[in-house]
C-alpha positions in Angstrom: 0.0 0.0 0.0 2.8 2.8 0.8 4.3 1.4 -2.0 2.2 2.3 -4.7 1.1 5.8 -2.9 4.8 6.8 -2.8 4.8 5.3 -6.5 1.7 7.5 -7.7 3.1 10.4 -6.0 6.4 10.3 -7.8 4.2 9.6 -11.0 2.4 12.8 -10.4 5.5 14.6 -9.8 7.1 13.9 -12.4 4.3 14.7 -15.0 4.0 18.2 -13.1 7.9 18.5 -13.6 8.0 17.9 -17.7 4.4 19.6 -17.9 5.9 23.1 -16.4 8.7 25.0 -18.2 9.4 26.7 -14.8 11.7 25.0 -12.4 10.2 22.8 -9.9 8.8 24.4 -6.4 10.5 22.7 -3.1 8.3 21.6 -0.9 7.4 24.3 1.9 8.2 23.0 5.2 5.6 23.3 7.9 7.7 25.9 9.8 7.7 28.0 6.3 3.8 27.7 6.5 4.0 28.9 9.8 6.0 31.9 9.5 4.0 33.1 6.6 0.4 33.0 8.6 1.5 34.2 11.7 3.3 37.8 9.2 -0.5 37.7 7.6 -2.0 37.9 11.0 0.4 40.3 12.6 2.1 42.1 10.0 5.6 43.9 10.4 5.9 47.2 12.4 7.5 48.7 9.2 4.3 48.1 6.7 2.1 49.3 9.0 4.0 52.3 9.7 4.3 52.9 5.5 0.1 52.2 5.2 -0.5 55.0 8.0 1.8 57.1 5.9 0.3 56.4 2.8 -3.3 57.4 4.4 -2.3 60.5 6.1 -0.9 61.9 2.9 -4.2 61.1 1.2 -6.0 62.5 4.1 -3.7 65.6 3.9 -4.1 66.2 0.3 -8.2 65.9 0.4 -8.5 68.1 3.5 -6.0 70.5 2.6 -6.7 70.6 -1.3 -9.6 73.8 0.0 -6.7 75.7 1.5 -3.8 74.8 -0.7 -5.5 75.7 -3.9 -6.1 79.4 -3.0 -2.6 79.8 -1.8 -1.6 79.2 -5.2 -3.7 81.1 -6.9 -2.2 83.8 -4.7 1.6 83.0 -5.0 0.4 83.0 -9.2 -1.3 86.4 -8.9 1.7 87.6 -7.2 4.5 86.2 -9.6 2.3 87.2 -12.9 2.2 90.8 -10.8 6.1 91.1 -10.6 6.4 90.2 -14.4 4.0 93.3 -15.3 5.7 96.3 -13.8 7.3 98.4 -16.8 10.8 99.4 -16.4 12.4 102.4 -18.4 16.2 100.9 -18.9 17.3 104.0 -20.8 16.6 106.5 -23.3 18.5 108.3 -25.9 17.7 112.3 -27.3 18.9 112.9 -30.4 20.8 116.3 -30.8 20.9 117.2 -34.4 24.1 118.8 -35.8 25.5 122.3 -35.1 24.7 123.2 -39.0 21.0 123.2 -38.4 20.6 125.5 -35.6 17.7 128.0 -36.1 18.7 131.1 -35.1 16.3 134.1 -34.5 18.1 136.2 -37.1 18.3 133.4 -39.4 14.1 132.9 -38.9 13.7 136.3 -40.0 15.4 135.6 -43.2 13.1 132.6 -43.4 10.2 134.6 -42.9 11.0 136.9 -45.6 11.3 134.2 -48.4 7.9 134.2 -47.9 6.3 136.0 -50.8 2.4 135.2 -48.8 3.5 137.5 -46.2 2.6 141.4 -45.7 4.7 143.7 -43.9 2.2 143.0 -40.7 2.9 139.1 -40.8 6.7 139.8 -40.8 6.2 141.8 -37.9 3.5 139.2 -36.2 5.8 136.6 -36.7 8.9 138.1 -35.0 6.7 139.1 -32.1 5.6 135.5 -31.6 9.4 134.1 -32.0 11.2 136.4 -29.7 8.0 136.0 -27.2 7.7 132.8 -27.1 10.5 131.3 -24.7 12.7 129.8 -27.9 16.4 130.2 -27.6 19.0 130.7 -30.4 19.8 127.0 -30.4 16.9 125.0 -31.8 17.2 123.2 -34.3 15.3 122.8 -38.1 14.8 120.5 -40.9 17.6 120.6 -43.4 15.4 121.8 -46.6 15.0 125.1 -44.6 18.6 125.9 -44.8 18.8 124.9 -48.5 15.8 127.3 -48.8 13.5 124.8 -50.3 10.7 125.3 -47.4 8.4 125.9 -49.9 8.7 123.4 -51.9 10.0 119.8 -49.3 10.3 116.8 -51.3 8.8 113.2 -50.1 12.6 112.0 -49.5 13.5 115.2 -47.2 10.9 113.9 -44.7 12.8 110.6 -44.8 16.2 111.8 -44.4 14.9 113.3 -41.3 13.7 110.4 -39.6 16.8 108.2 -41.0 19.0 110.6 -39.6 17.1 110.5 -36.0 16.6 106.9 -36.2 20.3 106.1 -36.5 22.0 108.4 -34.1 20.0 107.6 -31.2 18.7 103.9 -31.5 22.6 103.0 -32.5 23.5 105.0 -29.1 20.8 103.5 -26.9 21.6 99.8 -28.7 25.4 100.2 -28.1 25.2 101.5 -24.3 23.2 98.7 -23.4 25.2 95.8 -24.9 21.7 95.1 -27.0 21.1 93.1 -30.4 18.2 94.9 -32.7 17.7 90.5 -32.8 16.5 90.9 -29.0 14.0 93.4 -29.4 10.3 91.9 -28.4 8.1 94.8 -29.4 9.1 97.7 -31.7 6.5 101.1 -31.3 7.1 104.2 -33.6 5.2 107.4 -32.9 5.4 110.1 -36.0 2.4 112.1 -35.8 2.7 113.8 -39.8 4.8 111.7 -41.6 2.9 108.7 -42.9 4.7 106.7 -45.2 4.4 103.1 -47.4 6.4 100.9 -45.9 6.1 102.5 -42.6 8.9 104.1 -40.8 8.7 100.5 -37.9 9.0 98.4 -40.9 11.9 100.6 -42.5 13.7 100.4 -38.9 12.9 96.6 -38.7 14.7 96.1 -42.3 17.6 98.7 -41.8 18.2 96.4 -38.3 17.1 93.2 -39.0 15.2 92.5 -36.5 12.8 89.4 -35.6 10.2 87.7 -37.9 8.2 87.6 -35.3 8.2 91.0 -33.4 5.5 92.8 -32.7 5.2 96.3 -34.2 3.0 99.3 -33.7 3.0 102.5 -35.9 1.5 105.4 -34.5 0.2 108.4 -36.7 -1.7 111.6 -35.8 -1.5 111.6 -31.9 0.5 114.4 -31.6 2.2 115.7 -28.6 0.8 113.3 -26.3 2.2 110.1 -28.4 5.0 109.1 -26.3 2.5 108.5 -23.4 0.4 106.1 -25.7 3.0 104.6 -27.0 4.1 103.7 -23.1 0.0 102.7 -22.4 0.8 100.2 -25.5 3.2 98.7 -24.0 2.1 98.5 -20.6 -1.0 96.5 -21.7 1.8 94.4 -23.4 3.5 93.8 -20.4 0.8 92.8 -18.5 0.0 89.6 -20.5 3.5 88.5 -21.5 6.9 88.2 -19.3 10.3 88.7 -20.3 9.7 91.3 -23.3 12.2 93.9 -24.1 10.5 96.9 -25.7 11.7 99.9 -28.1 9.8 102.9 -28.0 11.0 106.0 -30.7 9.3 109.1 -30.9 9.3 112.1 -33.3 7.9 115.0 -35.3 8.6 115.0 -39.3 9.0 118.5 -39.8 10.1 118.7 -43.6 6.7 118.1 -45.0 4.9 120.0 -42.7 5.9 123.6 -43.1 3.5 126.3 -43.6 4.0 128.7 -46.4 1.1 130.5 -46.0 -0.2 133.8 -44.3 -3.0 132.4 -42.2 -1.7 133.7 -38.9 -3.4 131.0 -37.1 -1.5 128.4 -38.8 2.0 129.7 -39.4 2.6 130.1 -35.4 3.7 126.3 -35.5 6.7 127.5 -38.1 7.6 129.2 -35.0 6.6 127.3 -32.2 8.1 123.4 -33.5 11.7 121.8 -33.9 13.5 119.0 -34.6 14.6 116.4 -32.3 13.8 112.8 -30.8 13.7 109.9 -28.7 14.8 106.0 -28.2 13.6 104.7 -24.9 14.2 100.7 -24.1 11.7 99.8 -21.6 11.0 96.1 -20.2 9.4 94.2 -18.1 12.1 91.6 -17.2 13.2 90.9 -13.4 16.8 89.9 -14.0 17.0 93.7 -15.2 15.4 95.6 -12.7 18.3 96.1 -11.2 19.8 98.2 -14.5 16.2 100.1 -15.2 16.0 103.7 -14.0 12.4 104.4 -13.7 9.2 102.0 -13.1 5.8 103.1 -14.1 3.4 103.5 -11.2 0.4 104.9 -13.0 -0.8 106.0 -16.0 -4.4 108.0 -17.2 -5.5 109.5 -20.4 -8.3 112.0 -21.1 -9.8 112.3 -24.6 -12.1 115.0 -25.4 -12.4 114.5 -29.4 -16.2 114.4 -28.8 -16.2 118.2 -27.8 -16.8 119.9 -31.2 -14.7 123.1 -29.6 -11.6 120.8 -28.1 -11.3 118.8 -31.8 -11.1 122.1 -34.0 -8.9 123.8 -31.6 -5.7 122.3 -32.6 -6.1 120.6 -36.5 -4.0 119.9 -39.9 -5.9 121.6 -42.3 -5.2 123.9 -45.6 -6.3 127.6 -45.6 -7.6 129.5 -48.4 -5.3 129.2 -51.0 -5.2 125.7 -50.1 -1.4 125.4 -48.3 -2.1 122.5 -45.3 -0.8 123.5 -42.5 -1.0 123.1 -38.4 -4.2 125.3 -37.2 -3.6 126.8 -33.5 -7.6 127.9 -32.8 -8.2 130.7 -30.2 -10.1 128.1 -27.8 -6.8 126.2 -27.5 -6.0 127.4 -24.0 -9.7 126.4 -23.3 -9.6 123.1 -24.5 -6.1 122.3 -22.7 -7.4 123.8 -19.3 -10.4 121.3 -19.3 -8.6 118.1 -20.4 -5.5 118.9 -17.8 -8.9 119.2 -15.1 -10.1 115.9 -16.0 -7.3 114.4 -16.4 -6.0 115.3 -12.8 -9.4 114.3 -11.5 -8.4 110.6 -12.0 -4.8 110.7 -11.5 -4.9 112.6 -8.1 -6.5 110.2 -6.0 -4.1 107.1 -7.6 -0.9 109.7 -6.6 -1.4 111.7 -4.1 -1.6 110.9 0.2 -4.8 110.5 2.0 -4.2 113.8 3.9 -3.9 116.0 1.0 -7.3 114.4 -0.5 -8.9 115.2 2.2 -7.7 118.4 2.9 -8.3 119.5 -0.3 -12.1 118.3 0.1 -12.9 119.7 3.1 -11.2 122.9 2.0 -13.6 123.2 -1.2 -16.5 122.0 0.8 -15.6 125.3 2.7 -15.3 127.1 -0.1 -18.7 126.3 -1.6 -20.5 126.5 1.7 -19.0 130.3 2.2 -18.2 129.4 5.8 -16.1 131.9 6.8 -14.2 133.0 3.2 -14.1 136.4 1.6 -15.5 137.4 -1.7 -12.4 137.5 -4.1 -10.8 134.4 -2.0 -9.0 132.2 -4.9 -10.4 128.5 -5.0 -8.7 125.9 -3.1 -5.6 124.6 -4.9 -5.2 120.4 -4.5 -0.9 120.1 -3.8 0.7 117.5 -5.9 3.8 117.9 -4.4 3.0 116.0 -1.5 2.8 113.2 -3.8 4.9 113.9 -6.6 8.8 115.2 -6.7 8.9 116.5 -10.4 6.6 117.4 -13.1 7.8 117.0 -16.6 5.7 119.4 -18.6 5.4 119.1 -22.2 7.3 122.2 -23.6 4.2 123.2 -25.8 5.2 127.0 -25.4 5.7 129.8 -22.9 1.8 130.0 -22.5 1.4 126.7 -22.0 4.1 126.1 -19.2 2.8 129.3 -17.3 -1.0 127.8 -17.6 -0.2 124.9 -16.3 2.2 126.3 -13.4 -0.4 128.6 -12.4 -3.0 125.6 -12.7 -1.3 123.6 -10.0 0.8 126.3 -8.1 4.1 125.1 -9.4 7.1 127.3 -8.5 9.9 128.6 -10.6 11.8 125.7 -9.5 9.3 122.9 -10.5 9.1 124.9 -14.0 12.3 125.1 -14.6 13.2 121.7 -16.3 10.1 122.9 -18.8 11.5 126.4 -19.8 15.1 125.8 -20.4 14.2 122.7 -22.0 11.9 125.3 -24.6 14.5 127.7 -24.8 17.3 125.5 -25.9 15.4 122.7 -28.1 11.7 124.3 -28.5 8.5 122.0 -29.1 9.8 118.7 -30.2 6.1 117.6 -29.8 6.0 114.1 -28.4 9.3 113.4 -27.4 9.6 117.0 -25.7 9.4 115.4 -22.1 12.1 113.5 -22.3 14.3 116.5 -22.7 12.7 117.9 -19.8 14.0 113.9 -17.9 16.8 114.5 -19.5 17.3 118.2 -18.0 16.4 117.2 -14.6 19.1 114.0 -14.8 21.8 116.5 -15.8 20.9 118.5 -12.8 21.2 115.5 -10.6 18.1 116.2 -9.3 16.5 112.6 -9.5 17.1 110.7 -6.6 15.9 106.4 -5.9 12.6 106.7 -4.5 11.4 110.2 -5.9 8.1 110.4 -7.9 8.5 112.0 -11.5 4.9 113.2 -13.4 4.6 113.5 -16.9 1.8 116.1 -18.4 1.5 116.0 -22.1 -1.2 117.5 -24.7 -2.3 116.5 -28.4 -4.6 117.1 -30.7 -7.7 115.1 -30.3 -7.9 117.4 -27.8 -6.1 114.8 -25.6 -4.4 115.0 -22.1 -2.6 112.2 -20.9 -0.2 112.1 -17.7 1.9 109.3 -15.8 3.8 108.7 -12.8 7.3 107.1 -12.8 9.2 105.9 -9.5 13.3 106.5 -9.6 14.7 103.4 -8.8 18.2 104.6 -8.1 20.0 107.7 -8.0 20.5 110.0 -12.1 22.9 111.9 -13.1 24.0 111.6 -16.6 24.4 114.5 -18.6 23.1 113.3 -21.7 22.0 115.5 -24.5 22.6 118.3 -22.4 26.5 117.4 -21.6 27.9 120.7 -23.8 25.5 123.6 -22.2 23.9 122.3 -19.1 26.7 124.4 -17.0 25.3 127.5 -18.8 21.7 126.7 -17.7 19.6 128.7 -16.3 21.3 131.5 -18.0 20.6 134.9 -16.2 18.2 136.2 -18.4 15.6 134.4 -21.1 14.8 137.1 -22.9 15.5 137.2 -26.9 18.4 139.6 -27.6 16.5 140.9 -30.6 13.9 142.4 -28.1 17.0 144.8 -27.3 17.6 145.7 -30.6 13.9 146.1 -32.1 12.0 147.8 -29.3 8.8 148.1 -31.2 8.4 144.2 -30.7 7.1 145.0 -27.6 5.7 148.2 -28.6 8.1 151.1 -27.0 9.6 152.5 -29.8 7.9 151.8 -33.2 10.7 154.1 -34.6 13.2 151.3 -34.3 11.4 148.8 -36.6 13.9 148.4 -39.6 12.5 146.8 -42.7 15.2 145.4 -44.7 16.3 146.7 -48.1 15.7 143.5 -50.2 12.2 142.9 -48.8 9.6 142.6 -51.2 5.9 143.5 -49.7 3.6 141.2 -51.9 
């Protein structure tokens, strides 16, 4: 009997063995069996240790997902908030060459080539220019000094960009250690000079820049440009990090000058001048530390649908059908009301608690008649508790002393504005970086201070922005050869001294010279 049990069993085992390509299984011992139930009934300290582990995390994630996932919505809100600020690295003003200074003498002889103007024009006209706050040091387009005013050619408007365009964006590029290849976002703002290709595309080809960079050409904004151009880009910078940004602003003056006798329209011969800008902004981190300024807040005022504010200040043709720039009487008007609204909305973003309310309650006195005089002069609102400099846009001597008035500016905040006027004039949109650069020359911008720019266009448009000075300025810049003569001791024309009856003292002195020709 055990003989043919131990006989079957090796029968079976054997089948199993040939049956099975996997090598045969030893038999488990009993103490084997043992082991392994007693580990099933009370497993090892270590696997229980790694199941609790395993739970808690699970319990950890679900119960903490509520509180987690705001957090990181915050910490996103934040990072996407540091990648938006807009940094001003630099910025580069173009000073033409010596051989296109405008000298008053030299505008008079410009005036008489005129063969629309009367005797009373010529006079007008000097009036305005020695009157109006310009020095002997402007500069003009190049067809005026080849006396061809009258009649500019297409390729004298393009000279005068290309000549702007390279000095300063060449500077800028070099100073900075920066490929054209690295530029993100390209924006060009010349008002009166519309061309096919435009003048970004002509920069992109004379550089080479990107296939794929993004490019913005602004016409017809006049003076106020360079602060939509900087609205452009901060909406840019808002939705996409590590951009580097060139702005370049301008006037085209060579197709644009009057040669006609409509008095309202030839004051812009006298009033505007050549010059420009290049500013390199960003929104990168790793350069904060090389940016001068960051923009802090920005706020634009259009009044276009005011019939009166639209016509004050418009490109038009006069009577015998030259186009020129029309200057309307209700200018001043129009300029008073859009600088109102526009400090309406920028005050309370700018200025301390204190000063807001002080200013209401002051006004809430005011219109009550609690205790004020008849002839009292209205509350003033001080934005020099929130602001360290105002960069005014040098629209001319009337407009500077408006404005100062307006806010109760002293000679000292204005100053920047008027030598900036009397030794580079109205370079319309790019004017307040002059003004920058006066106030970097004169080391007056320290880190920390608060800078305002106030700019005009026609529209009628006011738009104004605040800049923070992220360390100390003091670069000379396109002022390096005079700003040791400025502020000379007296602004006034020296032609004033030698023609009295500008100003109406001695009519006796007015000299009409032999070779003019009254039409």
């Amino acid at each position: 009997m055990h003989a043919q049990l131990d006989s079957s069993f090796l029968y079976v085992d054997f089948q199993l063995d040939f049956s099975s390509t996997k090598k045969p299984r030893t038999p488990k011992c009993a103490t084997y069996q043992k082991k392994k139930y007693i580990e099933k009934e009370n497993p090892p300290l270590f696997s229980f240790l790694h199941y609790s582990l395993v739970m808690d995390l699970i319990s950890i994630l679900l119960y903490g997902l509520p509180l987690f996932f705001p957090l990181y919505l915050i910490w996103k809100i934040i990072d996407r908030k540091r990648h938006q600020y807009c940094y001003v690295l630099d910025y580069e003003c173009h000073k033409p060459t010596d051989d296109r200074k405008l000298s008053t003498r030299f505008s008079g002889e410009v005036i008489r080539r005129n063969k629309h103007l009367g005797l009373n024009e010529y006079k007008f006209l000097l009036k305005a220019i020695v009157s109006s706050g310009i020095g002997e040091q402007t500069y003009a387009p190049r067809m005026v000094f080849h006396g061809r005013e009258a009649c500019p050619t297409y390729e004298d408007g393009i000279e005068e960009m290309d000549e702007f365009f390279h000095d300063t964006i060449d500077k800028i590029l070099k100073r900075n250690k920066i490929s054209p290849s690295e530029i993100d976002v390209l924006v060009v703002n010349i008002s009166m000079l519309a061309c096919v290709p435009s003048l970004s595309s002509r920069l992109i080809n004379y550089y080479k820049m990107r296939e794929d960079i993004k490019v913005y050409n602004i016409t017809g904004m006049g003076c106020s440009a360079s602060v939509i151009s900087i609205n452009i880009l901060q909406n840019i910078f808002k939705n996409e990090k590590n951009k580097v940004a060139l702005m370049v602003t301008s006037e085209s003056l060579s197709p644009n000058w009057y040669i006609g006798n409509d008095r309202s329209m030839i004051l812009a011969n006298c009033l505007f001048r050549s010059g420009g800008c290049a500013v390199l902004l960003t929104n990168k981190l790793a350069w904060k530390d090389k940016a001068m300024l960051k923009l802090k807040q920005l706020v634009r005022v259009h009044h276009g649908a005011n019939d009166e504010a639209y016509d004050s200040c418009v490109q038009k043709e006069d009577d015998q059908g030259n186009i020129g720039f029309h200057l309307d009487k209700t200018l001043p008007k129009a300029a008073t009301r859009a600088l109102v609204d526009n400090l309406k909305q920028i005050a309370p973003l700018i200025l301390p608690v204190r000063e807001l309310l002080r200013f209401a309650i002051a006004s809430f006195v005011k219109k009550m008649n609690w205790g004020s005089t008849k002839g009292e002069p209205k509350p003033v609102i001080n934005f020099k508790t929130g602001v360290d400099h105002i960069c005014l846009h040098t629209g001319g001597k009337a407009v500077i002393d408006g404005v100062g008035a307006s806010l109760n500016l002293s000679e000292y905040d204005l100053e920047p504005a008027r030598m900036t006027l009397h030794r580079f004039g109205n370079t319309s949109a790019c004017s307040l970086w002059y003004v920058l650069g006066y106030m970097e020359a004169k080391k007056r911008l320290k880190r920390g201070d608060k800078v305002l720019m106030i700019s005009f266009g026609a529209g009628f448009k006011c738009n104004s922005c605040l800049w923070e000075v992220l360390r100390d300025l003091g670069d000379e810049n396109v002022w390096k050869d005079c700003i040791d003569t400025y502020p000379p001791n007296t602004l006034v024309n020296p032609f004033v001294e030698k023609f009295g009856w500008l100003h109406g003292e001695d009519p006796d002195t007015f000299y009409v010279p032999d070779d003019y020709v009254i039409p």
